[in-house]
Biopython code that builds the backbone (N, CA, C, O; Angstrom):
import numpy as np
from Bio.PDB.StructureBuilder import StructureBuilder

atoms = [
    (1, "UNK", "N", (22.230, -77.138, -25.471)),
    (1, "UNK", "CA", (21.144, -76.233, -25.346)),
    (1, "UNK", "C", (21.607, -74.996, -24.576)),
    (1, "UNK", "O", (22.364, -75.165, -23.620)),
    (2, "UNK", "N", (21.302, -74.049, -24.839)),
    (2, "UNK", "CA", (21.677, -72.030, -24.680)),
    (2, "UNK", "C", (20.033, -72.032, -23.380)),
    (2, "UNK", "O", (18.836, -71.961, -23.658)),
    (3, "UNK", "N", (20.582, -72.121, -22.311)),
    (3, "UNK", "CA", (20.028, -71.351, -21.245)),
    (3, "UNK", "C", (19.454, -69.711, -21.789)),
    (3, "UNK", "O", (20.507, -69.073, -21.813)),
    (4, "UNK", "N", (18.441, -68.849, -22.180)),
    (4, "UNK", "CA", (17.968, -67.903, -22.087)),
    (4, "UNK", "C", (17.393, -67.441, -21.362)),
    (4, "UNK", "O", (16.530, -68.090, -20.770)),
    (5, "UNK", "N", (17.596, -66.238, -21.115)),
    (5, "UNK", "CA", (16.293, -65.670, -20.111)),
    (5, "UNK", "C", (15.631, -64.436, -20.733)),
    (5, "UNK", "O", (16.368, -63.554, -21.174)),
    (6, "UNK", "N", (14.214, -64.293, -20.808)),
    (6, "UNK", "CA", (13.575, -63.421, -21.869)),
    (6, "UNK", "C", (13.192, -62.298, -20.369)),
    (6, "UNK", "O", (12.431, -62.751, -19.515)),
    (7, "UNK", "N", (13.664, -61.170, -20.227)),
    (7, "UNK", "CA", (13.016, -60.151, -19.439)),
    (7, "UNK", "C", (12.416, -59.160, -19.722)),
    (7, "UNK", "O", (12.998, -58.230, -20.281)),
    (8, "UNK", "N", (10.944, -59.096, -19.372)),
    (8, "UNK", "CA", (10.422, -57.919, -19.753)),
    (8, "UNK", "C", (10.175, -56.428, -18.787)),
    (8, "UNK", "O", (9.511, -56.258, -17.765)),
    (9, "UNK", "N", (10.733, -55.795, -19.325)),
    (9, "UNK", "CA", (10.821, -54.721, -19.244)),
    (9, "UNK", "C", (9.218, -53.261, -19.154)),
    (9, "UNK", "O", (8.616, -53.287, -20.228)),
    (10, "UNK", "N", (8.786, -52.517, -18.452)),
    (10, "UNK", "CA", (7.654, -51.861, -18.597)),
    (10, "UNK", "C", (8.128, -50.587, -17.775)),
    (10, "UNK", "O", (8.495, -50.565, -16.600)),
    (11, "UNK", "N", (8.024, -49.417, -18.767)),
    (11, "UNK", "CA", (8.763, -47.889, -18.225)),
    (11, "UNK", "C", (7.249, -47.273, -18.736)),
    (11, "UNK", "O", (6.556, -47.472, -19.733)),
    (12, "UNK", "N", (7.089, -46.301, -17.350)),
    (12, "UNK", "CA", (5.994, -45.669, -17.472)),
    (12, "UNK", "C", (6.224, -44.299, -17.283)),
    (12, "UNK", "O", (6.946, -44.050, -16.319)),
    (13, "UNK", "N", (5.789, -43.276, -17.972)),
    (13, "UNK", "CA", (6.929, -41.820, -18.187)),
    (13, "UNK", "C", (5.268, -41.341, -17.822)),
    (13, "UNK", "O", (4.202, -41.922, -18.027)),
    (14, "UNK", "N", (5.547, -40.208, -17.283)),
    (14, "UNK", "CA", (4.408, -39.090, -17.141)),
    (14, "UNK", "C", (4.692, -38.205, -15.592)),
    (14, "UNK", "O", (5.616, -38.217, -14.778)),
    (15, "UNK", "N", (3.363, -37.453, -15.689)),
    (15, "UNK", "CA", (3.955, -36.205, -14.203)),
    (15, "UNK", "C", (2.569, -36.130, -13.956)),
    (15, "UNK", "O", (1.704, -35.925, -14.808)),
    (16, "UNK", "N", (2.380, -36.323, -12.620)),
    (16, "UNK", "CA", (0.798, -36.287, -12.061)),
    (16, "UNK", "C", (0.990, -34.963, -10.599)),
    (16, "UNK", "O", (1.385, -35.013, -9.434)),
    (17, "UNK", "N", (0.381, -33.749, -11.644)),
    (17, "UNK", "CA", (0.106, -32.967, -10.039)),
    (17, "UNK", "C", (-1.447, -32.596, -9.581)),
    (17, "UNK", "O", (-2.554, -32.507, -10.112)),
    (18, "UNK", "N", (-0.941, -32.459, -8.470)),
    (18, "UNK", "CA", (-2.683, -32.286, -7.373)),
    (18, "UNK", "C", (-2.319, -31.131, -7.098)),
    (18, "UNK", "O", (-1.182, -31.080, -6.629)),
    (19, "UNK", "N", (-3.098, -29.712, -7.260)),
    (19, "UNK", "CA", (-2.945, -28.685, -6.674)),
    (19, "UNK", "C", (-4.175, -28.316, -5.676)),
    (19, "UNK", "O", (-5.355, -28.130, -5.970)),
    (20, "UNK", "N", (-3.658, -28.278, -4.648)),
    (20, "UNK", "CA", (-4.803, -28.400, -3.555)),
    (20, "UNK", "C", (-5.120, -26.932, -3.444)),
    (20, "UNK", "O", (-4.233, -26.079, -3.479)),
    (21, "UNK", "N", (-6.337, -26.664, -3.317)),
    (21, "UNK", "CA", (-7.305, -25.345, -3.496)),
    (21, "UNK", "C", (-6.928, -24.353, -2.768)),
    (21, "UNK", "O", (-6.913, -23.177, -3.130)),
    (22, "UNK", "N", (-6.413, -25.032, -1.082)),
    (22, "UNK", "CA", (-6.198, -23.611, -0.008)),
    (22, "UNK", "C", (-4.807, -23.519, -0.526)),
    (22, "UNK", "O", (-4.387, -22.418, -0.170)),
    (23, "UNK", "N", (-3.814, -24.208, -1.256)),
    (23, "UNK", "CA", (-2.704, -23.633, -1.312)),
    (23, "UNK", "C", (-3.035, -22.872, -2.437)),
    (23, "UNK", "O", (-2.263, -21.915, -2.477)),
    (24, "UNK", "N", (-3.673, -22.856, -3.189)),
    (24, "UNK", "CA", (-3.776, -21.344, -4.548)),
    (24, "UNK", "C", (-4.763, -20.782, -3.489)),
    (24, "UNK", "O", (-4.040, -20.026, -2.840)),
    (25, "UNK", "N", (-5.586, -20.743, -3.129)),
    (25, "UNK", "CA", (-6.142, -19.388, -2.341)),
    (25, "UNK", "C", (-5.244, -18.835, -1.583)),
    (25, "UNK", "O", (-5.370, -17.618, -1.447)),
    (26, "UNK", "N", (-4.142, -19.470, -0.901)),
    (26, "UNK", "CA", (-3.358, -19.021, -0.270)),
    (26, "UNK", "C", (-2.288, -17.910, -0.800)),
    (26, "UNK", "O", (-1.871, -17.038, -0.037)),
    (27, "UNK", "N", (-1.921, -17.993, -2.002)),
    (27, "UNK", "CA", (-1.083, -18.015, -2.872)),
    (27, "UNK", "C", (-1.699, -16.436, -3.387)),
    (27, "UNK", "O", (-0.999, -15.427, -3.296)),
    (28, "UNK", "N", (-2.919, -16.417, -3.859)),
    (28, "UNK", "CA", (-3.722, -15.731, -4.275)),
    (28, "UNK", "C", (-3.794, -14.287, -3.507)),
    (28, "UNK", "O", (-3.852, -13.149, -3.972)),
    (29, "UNK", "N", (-3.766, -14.796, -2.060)),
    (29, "UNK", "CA", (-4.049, -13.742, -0.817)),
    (29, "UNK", "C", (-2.852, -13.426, -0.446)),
    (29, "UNK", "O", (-2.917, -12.294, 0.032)),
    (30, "UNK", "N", (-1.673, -13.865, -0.406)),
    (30, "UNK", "CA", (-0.639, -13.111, -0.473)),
    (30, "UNK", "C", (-0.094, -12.209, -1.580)),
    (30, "UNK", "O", (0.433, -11.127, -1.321)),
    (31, "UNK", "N", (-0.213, -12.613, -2.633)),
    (31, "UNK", "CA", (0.178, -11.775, -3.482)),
    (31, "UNK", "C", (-1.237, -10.344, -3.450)),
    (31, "UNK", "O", (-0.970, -9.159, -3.647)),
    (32, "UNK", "N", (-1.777, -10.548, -3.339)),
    (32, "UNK", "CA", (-2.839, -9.890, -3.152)),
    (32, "UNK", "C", (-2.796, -8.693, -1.896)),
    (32, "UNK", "O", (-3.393, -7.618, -1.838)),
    (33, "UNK", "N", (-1.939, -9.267, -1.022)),
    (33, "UNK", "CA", (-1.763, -8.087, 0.219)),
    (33, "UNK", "C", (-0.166, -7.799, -0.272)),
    (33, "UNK", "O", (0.005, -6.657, 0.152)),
    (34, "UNK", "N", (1.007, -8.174, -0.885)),
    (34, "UNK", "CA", (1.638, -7.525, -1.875)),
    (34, "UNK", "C", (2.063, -6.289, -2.015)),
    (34, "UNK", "O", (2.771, -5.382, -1.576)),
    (35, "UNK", "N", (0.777, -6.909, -3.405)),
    (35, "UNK", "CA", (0.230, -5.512, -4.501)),
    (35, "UNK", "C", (-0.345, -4.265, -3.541)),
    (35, "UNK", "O", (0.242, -3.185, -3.472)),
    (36, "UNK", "N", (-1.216, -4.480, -3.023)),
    (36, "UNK", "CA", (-1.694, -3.427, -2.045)),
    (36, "UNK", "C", (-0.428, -2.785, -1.214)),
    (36, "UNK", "O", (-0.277, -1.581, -1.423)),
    (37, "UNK", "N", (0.207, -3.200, -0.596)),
    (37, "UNK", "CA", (1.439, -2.965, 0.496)),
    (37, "UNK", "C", (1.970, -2.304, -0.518)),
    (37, "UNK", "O", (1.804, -1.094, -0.362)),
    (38, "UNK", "N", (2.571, -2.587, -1.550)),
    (38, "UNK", "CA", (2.910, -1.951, -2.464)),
    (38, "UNK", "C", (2.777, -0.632, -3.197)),
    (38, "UNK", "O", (3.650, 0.123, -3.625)),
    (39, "UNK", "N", (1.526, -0.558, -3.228)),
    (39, "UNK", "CA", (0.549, 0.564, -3.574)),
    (39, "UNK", "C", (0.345, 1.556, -2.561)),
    (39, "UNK", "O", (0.109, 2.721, -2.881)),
    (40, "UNK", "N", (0.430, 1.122, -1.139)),
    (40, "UNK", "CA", (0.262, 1.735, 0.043)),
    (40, "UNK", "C", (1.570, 2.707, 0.373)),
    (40, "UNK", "O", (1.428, 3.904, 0.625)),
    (41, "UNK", "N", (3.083, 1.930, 0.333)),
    (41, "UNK", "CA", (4.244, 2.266, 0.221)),
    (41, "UNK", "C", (4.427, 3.814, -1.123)),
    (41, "UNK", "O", (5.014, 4.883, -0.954)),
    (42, "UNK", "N", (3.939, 3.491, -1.915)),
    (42, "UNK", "CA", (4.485, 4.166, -3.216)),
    (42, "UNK", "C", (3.499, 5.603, -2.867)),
    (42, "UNK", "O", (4.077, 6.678, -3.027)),
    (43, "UNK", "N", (2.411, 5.631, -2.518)),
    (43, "UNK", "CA", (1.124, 6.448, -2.207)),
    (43, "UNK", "C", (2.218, 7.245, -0.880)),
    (43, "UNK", "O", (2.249, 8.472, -0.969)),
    (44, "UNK", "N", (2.909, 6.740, 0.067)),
    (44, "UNK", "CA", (3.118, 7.296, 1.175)),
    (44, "UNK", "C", (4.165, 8.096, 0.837)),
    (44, "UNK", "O", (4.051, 9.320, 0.898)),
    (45, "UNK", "N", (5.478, 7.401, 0.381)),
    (45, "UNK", "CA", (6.405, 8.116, -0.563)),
    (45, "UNK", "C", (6.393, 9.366, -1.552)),
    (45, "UNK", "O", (7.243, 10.255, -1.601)),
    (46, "UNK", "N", (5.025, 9.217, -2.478)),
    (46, "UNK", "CA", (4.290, 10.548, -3.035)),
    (46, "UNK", "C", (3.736, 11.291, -2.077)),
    (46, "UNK", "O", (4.466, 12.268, -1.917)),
    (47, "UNK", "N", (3.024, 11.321, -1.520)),
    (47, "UNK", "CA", (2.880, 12.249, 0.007)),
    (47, "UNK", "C", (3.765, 12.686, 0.735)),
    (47, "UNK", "O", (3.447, 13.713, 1.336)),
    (48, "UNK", "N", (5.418, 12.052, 1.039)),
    (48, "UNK", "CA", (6.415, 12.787, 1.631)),
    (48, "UNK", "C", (6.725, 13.791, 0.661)),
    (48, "UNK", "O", (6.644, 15.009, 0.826)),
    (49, "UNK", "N", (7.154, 13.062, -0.556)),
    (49, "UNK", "CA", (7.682, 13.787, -1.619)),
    (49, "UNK", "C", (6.960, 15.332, -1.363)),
    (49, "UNK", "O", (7.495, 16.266, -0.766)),
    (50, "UNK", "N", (6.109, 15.329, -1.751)),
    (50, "UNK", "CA", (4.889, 16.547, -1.851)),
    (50, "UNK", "C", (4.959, 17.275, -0.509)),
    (50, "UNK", "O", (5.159, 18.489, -0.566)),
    (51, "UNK", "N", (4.821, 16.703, 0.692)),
    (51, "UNK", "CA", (5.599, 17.419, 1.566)),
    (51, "UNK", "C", (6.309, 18.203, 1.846)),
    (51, "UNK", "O", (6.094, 19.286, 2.389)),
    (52, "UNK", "N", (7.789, 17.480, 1.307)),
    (52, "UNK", "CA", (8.600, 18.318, 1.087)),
    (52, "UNK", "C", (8.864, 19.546, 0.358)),
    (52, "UNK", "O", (9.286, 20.578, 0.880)),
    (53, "UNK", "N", (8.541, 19.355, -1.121)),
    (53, "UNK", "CA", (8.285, 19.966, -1.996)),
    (53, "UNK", "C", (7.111, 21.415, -1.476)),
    (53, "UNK", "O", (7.212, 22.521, -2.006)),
    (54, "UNK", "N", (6.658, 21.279, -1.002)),
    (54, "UNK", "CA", (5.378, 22.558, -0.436)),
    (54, "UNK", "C", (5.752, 22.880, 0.923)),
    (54, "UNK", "O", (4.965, 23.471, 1.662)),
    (55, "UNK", "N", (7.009, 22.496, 1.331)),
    (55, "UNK", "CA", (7.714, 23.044, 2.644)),
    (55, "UNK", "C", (8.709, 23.748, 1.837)),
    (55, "UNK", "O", (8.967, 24.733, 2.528)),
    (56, "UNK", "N", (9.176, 23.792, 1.137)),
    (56, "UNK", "CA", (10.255, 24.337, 0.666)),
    (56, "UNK", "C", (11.543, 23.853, 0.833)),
    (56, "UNK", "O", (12.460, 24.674, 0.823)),
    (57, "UNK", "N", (11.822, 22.501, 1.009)),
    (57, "UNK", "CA", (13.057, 21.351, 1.518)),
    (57, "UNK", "C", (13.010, 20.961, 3.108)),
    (57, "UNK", "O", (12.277, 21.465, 3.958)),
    (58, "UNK", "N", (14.020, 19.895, 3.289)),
    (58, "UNK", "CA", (13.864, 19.076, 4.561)),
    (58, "UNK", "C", (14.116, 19.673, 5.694)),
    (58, "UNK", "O", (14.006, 18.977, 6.704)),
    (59, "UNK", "N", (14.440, 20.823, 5.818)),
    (59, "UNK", "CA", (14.735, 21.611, 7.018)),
    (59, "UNK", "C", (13.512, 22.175, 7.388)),
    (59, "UNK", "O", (13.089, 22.353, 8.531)),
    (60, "UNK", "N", (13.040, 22.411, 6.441)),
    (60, "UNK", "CA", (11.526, 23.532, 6.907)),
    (60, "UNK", "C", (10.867, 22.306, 7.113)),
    (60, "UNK", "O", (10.659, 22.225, 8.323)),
    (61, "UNK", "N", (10.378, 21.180, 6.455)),
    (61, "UNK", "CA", (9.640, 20.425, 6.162)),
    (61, "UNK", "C", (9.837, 19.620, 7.778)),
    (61, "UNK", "O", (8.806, 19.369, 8.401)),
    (62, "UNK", "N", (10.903, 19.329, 8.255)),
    (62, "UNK", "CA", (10.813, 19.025, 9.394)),
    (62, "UNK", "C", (10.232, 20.389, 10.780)),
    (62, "UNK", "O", (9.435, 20.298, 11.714)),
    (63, "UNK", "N", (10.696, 21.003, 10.512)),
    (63, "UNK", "CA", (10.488, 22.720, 11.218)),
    (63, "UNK", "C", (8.705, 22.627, 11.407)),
    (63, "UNK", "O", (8.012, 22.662, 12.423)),
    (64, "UNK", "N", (8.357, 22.500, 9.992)),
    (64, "UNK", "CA", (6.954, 22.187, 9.872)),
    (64, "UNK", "C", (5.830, 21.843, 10.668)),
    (64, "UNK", "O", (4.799, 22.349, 11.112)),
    (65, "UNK", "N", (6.944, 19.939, 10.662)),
    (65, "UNK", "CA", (6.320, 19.379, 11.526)),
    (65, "UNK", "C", (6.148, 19.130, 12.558)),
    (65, "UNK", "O", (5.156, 18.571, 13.026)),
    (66, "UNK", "N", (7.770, 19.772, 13.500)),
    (66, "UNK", "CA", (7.646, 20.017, 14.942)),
    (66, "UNK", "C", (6.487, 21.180, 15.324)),
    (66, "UNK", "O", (5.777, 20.890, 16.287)),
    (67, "UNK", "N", (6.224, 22.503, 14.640)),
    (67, "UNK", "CA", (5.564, 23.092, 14.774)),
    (67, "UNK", "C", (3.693, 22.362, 15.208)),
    (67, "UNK", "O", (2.938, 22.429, 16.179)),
    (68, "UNK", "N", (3.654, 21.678, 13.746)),
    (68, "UNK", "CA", (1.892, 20.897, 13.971)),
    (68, "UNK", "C", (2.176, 20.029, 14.678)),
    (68, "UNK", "O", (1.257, 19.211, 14.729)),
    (69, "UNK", "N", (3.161, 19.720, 15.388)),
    (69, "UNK", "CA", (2.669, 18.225, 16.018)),
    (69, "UNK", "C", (2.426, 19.436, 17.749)),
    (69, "UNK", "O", (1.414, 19.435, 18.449)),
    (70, "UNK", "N", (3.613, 20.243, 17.968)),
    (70, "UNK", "CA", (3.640, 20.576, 19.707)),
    (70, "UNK", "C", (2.289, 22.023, 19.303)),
    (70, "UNK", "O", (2.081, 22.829, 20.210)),
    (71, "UNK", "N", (1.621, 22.166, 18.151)),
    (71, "UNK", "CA", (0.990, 23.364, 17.890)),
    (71, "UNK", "C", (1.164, 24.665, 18.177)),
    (71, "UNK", "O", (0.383, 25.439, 18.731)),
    (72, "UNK", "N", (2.706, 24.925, 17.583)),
    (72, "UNK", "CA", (2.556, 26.081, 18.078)),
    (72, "UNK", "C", (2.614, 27.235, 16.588)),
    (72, "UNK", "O", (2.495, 28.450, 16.743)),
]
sb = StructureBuilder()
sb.init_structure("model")
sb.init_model(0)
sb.init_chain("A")
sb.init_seg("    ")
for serial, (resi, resn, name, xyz) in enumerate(atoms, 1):
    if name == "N":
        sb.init_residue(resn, " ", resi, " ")
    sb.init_atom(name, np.array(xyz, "f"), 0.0, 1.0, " ", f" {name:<3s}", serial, name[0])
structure = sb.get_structure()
């Protein structure tokens, strides 16, 4: 007589996620101050630009501004 042994085998395949709420609000509000920072940066940059540009280059444009800041 042949000794056998019958083993069963049970494979369970899948992906279980929990996305917890304050981490997407979180997620949400950073990208969110970002975009703005972003927008804030690019806005300030167009305002030097223009600056400059209506000073007539960086020499005056600084000249400019020593002038308005000590008022004279």
């Amino acid at each position: 007589m042949k000794g056998t042994t019958n083993i069963k085998t049970q494979v369970r395949t899948g992906t279980r996620e929990n996305a917890n709420v304050s981490d997407e609000v979180s997620k949400a509000g950073v990208y969110t101050i970002a975009v703005a920072s972003a927008a804030i940066g690019i806005w300030g940059l167009a305002c030097f630009v223009g600056g400059l540009v209506a000073s007539g280059g960086p020499l005056a444009f600084v000249g400019n501004w020593f002038r308005a800041v000590s008022g004279m």
